[in-house]
N, C-alpha and C positions, 0 to 999 in steps of 0.2 A: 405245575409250578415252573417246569423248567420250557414248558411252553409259550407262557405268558412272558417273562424275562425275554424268552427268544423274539416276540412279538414288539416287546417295550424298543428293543434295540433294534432291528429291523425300521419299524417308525422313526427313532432316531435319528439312523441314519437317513432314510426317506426327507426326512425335514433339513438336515444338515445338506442335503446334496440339492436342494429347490434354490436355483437362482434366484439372484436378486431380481430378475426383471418379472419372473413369476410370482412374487413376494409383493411387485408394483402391481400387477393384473391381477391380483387377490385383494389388496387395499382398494383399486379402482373400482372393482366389485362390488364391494360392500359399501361403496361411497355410493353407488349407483342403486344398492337398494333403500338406501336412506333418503333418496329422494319420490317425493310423491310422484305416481304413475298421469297425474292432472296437470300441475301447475309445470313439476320436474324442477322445485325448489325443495329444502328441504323440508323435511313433514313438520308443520307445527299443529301441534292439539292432536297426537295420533289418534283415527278411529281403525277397528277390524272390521270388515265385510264378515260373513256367512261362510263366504267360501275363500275364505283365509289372506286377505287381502291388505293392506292399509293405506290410507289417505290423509290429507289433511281434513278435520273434519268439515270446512267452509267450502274447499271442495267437491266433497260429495253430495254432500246435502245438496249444494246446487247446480250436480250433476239430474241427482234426483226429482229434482223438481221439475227435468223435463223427458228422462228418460227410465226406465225401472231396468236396468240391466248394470250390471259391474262394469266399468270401462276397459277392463284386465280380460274378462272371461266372457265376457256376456251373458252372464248366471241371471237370472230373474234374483231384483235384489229394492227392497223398500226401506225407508227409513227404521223399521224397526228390526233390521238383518244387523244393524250398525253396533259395535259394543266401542266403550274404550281399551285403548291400549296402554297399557298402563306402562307394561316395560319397554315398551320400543319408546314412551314419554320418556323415563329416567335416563335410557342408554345415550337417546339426543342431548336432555339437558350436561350430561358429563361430558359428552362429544363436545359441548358448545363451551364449557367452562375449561376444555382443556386446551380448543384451538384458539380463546379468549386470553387463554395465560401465556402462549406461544406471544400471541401479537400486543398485549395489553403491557402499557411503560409503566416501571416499576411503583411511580406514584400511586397510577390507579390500581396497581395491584394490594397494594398497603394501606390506600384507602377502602378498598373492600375488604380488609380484613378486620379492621378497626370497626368496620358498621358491618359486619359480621360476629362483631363481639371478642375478636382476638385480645387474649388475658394478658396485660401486660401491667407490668410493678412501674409506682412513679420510679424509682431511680434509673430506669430505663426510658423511661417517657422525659426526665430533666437530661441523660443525654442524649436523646434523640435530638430535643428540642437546642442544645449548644450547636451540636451538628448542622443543624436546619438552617440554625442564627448564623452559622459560621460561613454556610455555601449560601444565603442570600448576600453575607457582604460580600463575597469575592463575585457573585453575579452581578451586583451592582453595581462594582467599581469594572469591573469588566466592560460594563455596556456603558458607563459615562464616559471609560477611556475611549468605545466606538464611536460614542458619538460627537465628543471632542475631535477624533481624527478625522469624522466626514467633515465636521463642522471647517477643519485645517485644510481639508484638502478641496473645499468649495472655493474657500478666501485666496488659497494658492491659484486656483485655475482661474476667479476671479481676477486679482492680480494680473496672472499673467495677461491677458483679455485687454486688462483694460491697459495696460503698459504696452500693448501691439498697437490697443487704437491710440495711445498718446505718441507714440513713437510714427502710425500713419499722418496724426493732424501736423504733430511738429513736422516732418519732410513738407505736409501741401503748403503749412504754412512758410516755409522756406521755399520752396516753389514758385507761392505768390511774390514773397519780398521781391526774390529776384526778379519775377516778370515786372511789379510792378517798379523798380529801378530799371529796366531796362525800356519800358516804355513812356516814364517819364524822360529817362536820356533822349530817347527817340523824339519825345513831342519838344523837347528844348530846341532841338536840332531842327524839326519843320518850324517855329516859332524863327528862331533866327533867320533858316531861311526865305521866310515871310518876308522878314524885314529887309533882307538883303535884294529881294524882288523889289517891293515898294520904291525904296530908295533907285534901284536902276530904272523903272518905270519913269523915275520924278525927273532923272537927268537925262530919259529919252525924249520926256514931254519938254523941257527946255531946249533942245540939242535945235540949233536951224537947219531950216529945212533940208537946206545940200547935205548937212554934215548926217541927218537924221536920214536921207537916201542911202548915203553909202556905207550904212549902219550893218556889217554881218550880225548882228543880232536878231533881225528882222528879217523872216521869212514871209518876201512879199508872193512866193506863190500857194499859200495856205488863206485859209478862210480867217485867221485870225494872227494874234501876235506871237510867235514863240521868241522865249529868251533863255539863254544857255547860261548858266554861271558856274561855278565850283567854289565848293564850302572848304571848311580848312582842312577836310581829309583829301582833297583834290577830287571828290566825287563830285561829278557833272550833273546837272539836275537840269528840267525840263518845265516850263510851264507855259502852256496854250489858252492865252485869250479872246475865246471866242467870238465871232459877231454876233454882235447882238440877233441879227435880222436870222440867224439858224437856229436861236434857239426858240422862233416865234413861228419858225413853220406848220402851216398844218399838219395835223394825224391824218394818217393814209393807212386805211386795213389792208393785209395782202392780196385781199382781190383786186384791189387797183381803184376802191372808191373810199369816198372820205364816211368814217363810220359817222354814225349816229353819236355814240357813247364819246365821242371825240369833244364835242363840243361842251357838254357836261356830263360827267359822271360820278358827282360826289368829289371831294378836293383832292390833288393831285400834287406832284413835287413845283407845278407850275403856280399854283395858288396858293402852298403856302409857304412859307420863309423858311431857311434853312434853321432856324433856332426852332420852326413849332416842328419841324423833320426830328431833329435830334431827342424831343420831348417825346415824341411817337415811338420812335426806337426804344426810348428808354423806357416807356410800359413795355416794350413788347419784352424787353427783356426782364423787369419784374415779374410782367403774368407768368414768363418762362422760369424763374429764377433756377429753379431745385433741378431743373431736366440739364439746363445750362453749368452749373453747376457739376454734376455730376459725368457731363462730357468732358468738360475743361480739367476736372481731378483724373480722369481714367484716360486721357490722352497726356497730361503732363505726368503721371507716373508710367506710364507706358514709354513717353520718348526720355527719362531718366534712366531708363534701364538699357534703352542703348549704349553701343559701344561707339568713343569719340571718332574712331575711323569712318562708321558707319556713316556717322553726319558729314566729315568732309566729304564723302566721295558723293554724297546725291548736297550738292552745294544750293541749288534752288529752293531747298526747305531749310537754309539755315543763312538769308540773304541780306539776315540786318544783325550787326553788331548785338551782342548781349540776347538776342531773343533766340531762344531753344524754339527746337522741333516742333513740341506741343503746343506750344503757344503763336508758335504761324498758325498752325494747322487750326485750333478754336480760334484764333481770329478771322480765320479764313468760313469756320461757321458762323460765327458771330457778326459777320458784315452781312452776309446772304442770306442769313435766318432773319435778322431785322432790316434787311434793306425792303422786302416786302410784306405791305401787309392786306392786299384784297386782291381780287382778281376784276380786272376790269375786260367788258364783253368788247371788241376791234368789230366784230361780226354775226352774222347770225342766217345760217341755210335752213330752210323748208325743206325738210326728207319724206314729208307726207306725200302717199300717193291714193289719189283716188278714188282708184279701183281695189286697193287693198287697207282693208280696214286695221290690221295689224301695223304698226310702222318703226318698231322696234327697231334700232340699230344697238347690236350684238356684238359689233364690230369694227374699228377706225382706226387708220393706220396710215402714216407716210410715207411714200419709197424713200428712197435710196439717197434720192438727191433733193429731200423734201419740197422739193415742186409739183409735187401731188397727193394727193390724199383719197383715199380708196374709203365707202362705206358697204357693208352687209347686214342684214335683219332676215327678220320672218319674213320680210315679204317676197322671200326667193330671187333676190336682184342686187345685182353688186353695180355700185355708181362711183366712178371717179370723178374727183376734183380737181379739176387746177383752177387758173383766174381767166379761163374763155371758153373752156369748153368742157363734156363729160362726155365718158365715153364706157363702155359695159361688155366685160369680155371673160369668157370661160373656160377655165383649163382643163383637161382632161388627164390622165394617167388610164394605163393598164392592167398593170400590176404593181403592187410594194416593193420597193427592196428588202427589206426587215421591219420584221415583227416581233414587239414585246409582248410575252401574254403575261397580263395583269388577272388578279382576280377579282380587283374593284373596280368601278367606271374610270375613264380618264377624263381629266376634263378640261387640260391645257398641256401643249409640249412647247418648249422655248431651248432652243438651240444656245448654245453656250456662246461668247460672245471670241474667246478664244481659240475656241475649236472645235468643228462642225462634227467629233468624234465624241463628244459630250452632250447630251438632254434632260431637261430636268424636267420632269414628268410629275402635275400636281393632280389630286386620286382624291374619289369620293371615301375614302378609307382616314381620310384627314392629316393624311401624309404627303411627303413631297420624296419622290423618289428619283435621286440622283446617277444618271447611267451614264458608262464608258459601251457607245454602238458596237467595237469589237469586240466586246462580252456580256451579252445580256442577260444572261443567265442568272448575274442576279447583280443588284446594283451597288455601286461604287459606294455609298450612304442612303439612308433613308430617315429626313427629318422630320420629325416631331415636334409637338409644341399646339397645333391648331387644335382645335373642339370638335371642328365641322369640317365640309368639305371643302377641297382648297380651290375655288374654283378658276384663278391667274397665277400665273409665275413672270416675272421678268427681271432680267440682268439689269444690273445696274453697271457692272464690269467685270472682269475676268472672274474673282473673285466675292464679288456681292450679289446675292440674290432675291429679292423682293416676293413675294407672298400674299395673294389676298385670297380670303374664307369667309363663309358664310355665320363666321362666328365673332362677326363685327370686329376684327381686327384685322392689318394688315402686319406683316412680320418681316424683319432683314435678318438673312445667314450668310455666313462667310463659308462658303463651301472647299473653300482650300484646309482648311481647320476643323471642317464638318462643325461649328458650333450657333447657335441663338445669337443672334446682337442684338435686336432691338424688337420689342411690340409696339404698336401704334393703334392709339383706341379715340376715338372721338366722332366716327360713323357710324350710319343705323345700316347693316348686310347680314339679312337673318334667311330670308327667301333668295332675291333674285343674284344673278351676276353683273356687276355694277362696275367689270372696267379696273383696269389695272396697268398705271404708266407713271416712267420716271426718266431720270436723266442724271448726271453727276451728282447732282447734290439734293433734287426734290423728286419725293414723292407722291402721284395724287390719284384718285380713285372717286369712283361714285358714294351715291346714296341713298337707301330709298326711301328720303326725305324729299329726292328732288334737287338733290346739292352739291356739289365738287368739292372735295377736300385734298388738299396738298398738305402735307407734311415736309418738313427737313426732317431727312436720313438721321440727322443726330439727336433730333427731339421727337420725344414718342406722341406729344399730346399737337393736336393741327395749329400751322402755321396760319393758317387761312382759311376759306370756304367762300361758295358762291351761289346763290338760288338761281334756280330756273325760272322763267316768266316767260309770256310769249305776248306779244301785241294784242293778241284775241283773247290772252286768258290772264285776269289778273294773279298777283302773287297770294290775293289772301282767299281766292276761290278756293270752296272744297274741292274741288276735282283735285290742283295744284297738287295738292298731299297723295293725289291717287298718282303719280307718275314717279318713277324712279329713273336716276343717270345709272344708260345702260353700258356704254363704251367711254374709254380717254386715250387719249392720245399725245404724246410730249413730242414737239418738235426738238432736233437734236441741239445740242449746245446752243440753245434759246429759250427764252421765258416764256412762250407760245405754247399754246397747249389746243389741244379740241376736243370738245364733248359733245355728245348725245344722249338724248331720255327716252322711253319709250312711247314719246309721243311721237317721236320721227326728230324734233328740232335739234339740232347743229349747232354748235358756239363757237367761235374762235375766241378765247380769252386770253390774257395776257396778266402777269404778274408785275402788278405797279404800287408803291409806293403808298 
C-alpha cells in the first residue's frame, strides 16, 4: 500500500515537472498519429491492417489495387487483412466536434443544437426570439445609418469635384473675356489705323509732283512705298507697299533652277484671295478645335500663375497692351499652326545608283551653314549636296573617348543642344535614356512612355526633346522637368526607321505609307502630309505602297525641309499655304 501511494506521487510529480514545450511535442505527436501514413490528411473512414496499422480506407484499397504490401512495414497485406476501426472513428469524430466548436460562430453553434434536438420551453423560445427582434433592429438601423454616410460622403466629394471644375471653367472663362476685350481693343486700333493709312495715301496721291518728291514719307530707295505715322499713344507704325512686279516673280528652288511644282501645284496664297486664305485657316482650326483648345487653356492658366515681375522683366512676351503671356504665346501657335496647310515639292534628286540595288537613304542632314546636305544608305556611300557639285568623304577615328554600357541596343545618340556634356540616348528597351558624359554610370533620367523601340531623338531646344518609335507615334519631353508633354499619332512606324526632324515650332517624320508628316509641337494630331510619287512611278501603283520615307531633314529657322524613301528619291519640300 505504502508502495503504490509512493509510486502515485513519484508520477505526480513526474507530470508536474514535464515542461510545457514537452506537453507541445506530445500533442504534435499524437496529431501526427492521426494522420493517414498515404494521403497524411487526416484519417477518414478508419480501416486496421493485419499488422496493426490504420489508413484511410480509400487509401488502401487503392494502395492495394497495385501493390500487396502495408506501405508502413511492408508485411504481405490483401484486402481481406483490412478490419474497421471503429474507435480511432469515434476518437476523430469528437477530435472534429471539438476543434468545430473552437472555430464554429455562436449562431452555427445554436443552430446545431436546435437540429440536434436541444429541449428547450416556449417561454424561453418567446425570449429568445424578443432578443433576435431586438439585435436585427439595431443591425438594421446600424447599416442604413452606413449607408446613408457612404451615400453623404459620395455627394460631399462629388461636390467637391465638381465646385473645382466650376471654379477651373469660371477663371478660363475670365480668361477668355479678357483676352477677348483685349483683342478687340487691339483690332479697333489696326481698323483706325487702316483708315489713318488710306486717308495719307489719298493726300499723297493728290500732293504735285515737286511737293510729292520732297515727301520724307517716301522711301525712294526701297522696292515699294513706306509711310510712317503715329496713332494717339504716339506709337510709330510702319507699312510697306510693295511693287507689284516682286510679288509676280518667279519660283526658284535652291538648286538655282525654276522647279516644276512652281508653275502649278494645286492653289497657292497667289491664286486665291485673301478672304478664301482666311476661310482655310478657319477649317483648319475647326478640324483642330479640341487640341487648340486645350493648348490655349494650359498655356493661359499656366502664364496666370506667374508672378507680374516675372512678365515685366522678359518685356518681348508682354508687347501689346492688355494681352497676357499666354495669349501671345497661343497666338504665336495659332498663326503657324494655320498659316500652312500642304507641303509643296521646290525639287526632287535621283539617289538611285545602278550598281546597287538597295538605295535606301537612312540618313539626311545639313551642315552648319545649311549650304549643304549630306546623304547615307545601304548602299555604303555618303553623297553631299550643294547646288554645283558632290563631293564623298570618310572619317576615320581610332579609339572612343567614352563608353556607355547599355544592356539594350542603341539606336540614336543626339547631343544636347546646350551642352555637349549632355546625350540623350533612344534604346531598343523603349526608353530614352537621358546622360550627364561626366558620370555615366547611371543616367541623369530615363523616359518612358513609348511601347516599342525608339528608334530617333532630336532637340528641339535646350529643354525639348522629340522622340520617334516604332510604335506609330512620335513624343515631346521637357527634360529640364524630366516630364511627358505631348504624343503625336496620325503615322503608320511599326517596322522600319522613318526619319526624325524638327525645328522651333514643327515637327515632321516619315511613313511607311510613303508619306511626310509634320506636326506643330502644340497639336498632337498632323498638321499636314505629303505622298511620294516619282515621274516613272505613278501615285496609285501597287509598288507606291511598297516604299517607305526613310530620312527627314528641317532646314534651320525655314519652312524647307528634305526627304528620302527607300527607293533612293530626294525632295526638297516646302511648307505653303
Amino acid at each position: 500500500m505504502g508502495d503504490s501511494l509512493m509510486e502515485t506521487a513519484e508520477m505526480a510529480v513526474d507530470k508536474a515537472e514535464t515542461p510545457p514545450c514537452a506537453q507541445a511535442v506530445a500533442a504534435a505527436a499524437s496529431e501526427k498519429e492521426l494522420l493517414c501514413p498515404i494521403c497524411m490528411q487526416i484519417i477518414k473512414d478508419a480501416f486496421l491492417t493485419a499488422c496493426g496499422h490504420s489508413f484511410c480506407y480509400m487509401c488502401i484499397v487503392t494502395h492495394l489495387q497495385n501493390k500487396s504490401d502495408c506501405p508502413c512495414c511492408a508485411h504481405f497485406l490483401t484486402t481481406s487483412h483490412l478490419f474497421p476501426n471503429f474507435l480511432l472513428d469515434k476518437l476523430l469524430k469528437k477530435k472534429f466536434v471539438h476543434q468545430w466548436s473552437k472555430s464554429a460562430t455562436p449562431f452555427e453553434q445554436f443552430r446545431q443544437s436546435l437540429e440536434q434536438g436541444c429541449e428547450v420551453t416556449i417561454k424561453e423560445l418567446d425570449a429568445l426570439l424578443v432578443l433576435v427582434s431586438e439585435k436585427k433592429r439595431v443591425m438594421e438601423q446600424e447599416e442604413a445609418e452606413r449607408n446613408m454616410q457612404f451615400l453623404l460622403d459620395f455627394l460631399h466629394c462629388l461636390r467637391k469635384q465638381k465646385v473645382s471644375e466650376l471654379n477651373e471653367v469660371q477663371h478660363d472663362l475670365q480668361y477668355i473675356k479678357e483676352d477677348i476685350n483685349a483683342v478687340e481693343r487691339h483690332r479697333i486700333e489696326l481698323y483706325r489705323a487702316r483708315d489713318r493709312y488710306s486717308g495719307n495715301l489719298q493726300m499723297i496721291s493728290y500732293e504735285p509732283m515737286g511737293t510729292r518728291s520732297q515727301s520724307s514719307l517716301v522711301d525712294r530707295n526701297t522696292s515699294g512705298i513706306v509711310i510712317n505715322s503715329c496713332d494717339a499713344k504716339g506709337v510709330i507704325t510702319s507699312v510697306n507697299f510693295k511693287n507689284k512686279k516682286e510679288e509676280k516673280k518667279a519660283q526658284v528652288n535652291p538648286l538655282g533652277t525654276q522647279s516644276k511644282d512652281a508653275s502649278f501645284s494645286g492653289p497657292t496664297s497667289q491664286h486665291i484671295s485673301q478672304s478664301g486664305l482666311a476661310v482655310l485657316r478657319k477649317k483648319r482650326v475647326h478640324a483642330q478645335f479640341n487640341d487648340l483648345q486645350d493648348f490655349y487653356l494650359q498655356t493661359r492658366r499656366q502664364s496666370s500663375n506667374q508672378l507680374l515681375n516675372q512678365v515685366k522683366k522678359d518685356k518681348s512676351k508682354f508687347n501689346r497692351e492688355g494681352y497676357s503671356v499666354g495669349l501671345v504665346d497661343f497666338q504665336s501657335v495659332l498663326n503657324t499652326f494655320t498659316r500652312y496647310s500642304r507641303l509643296r515639292v521646290i525639287a526632287e534628286l535621283r539617289h538611285e545608283d545602278l550598281f546597287h540595288h538597295a538605295n535606301i537613304v537612312s540618313s539626311i542632314e545639313f551642315d552648319r551653314d545649311d549650304e549643304l546636305f549630306a546623304t547615307a544608305g545601304v548602299s555604303r556611300r555618303i553623297k553631299v549636296f550643294d547646288f554645283s557639285s558632290v563631293k564623298v568623304w570618310c572619317t576615320n577615328q581610332e579609339a572612343s573617348v567614352l563608353n556607355i554600357d547599355m544592356k539594350a541596343n542603341i539606336c540614336c545618340v543626339k547631343y544636347s543642344p546646350e551642352s555637349s556634356k549632355f546625350v540623350a540616348v533612344g534604346s531598343a528597351d523603349h526608353h530614352i535614356h537621358y546622360y550627364d558624359l561626366r558620370n555615366t554610370c547611371h543616367p541623369l533620367h530615363i523616359f518612358g512612355g513609348h511601347k516599342k523601340t525608339v528608334s530617333h531623338v532630336k532637340f528641339l531646344s535646350n529643354s525639348e526633346l522629340a522622340s520617334a518609335s516604332t510604335d506609330n507615334t512620335l513624343r515631346l519631353w521637357d527634360v529640364k522637368n524630366n516630364v511627358h508633354v505631348r504624343a503625336f499619332r496620325g503615322h503608320t512606324n511599326e517596322k522600319n526607321f522613318v526619319g526624325l526632324t524638327g525645328n522651333n515650332e514643327f515637327l515632321a517624320c516619315g511613313s511607311e505609307t510613303n508619306e511626310v508628316f509634320v506636326y506643330h509641337k502644340a497639336i498632337s494630331r498632323p498638321a499636314t502630309w505629303h505622298r511620294f510619287g516619282s515621274p516613272d512611278l505613278d501615285d496609285n501603283d501597287e509598288d507606291a505602297g511598297s516604299y517607305f520615307i526613310s530620312a527627314v531633314c528641317w532646314k534651320s529657322e525655314s519652312p524647307t525641309m528634305l526627304a528620302a524613301n527607300s527607293k533612293g528619291t530626294i525632295k526638297v519640300l516646302v511648307l505653303a499655304a
